[in-house]
C-alpha positions in Angstrom: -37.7 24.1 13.3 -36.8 26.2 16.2 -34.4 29.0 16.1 -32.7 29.6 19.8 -30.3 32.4 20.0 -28.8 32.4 23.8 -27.6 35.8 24.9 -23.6 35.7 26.5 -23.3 35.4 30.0 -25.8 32.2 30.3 -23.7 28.7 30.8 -21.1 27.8 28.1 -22.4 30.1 25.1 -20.5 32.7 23.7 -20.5 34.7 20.6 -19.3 32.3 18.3 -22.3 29.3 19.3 -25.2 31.2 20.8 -27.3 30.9 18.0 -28.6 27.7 16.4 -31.4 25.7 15.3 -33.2 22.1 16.2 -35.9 20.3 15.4 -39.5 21.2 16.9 -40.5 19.0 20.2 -43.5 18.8 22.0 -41.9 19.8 25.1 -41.8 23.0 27.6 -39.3 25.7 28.1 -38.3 24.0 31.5 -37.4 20.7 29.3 -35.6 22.6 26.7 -33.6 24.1 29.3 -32.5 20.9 30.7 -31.4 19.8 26.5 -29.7 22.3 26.2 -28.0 22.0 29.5 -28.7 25.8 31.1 -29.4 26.3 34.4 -32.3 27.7 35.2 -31.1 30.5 37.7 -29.0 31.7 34.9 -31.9 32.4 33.0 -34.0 36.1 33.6 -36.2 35.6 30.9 -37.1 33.9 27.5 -39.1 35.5 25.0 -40.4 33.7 21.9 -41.2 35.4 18.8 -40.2 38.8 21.1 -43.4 37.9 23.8 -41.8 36.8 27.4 -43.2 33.5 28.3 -43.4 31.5 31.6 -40.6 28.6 31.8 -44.1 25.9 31.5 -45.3 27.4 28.1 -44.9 24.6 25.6 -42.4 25.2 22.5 -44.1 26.3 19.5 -42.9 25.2 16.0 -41.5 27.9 13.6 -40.5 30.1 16.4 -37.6 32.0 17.7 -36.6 31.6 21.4 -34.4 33.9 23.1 -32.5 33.1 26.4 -32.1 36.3 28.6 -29.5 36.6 31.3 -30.5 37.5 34.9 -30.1 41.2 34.8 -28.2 43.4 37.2 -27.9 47.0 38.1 -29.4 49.6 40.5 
């Protein structure tokens, strides 16, 4: 199982559906992206288990991916 929590401001996900959980796959970030239906240039970073990883770093079971937003500010 994979727990995926998106943080707001990425795509459709708000509050009320940003976090959820799927069944593992072997697949990469980059393809989980493209399930879930996220556009990559929404996307600043995404950490699993808290470590950030590259968008070509395979999905590990029993994990916890988080989505980050692009951030902004000077």
């Amino acid at each position: 199982m994979i727990n995926i929590i998106v943080a707001p401001g990425i795509g459709e996900f708000n509050l009320q559906n940003n976090k959820f959980t799927i069944e593992h796959k072997n697949i990469t970030l980059n393809e989980l992206l493209k399930d879930l239906i996220i556009d990559k240039n929404q996307v600043g970073a995404i950490l699993i288990n808290g470590i950030p990883k590259k968008f070509t770093q395979k999905v590990e079971d029993n994990c916890e991916i988080y989505i980050l937003p692009i951030l902004g500010g000077g």
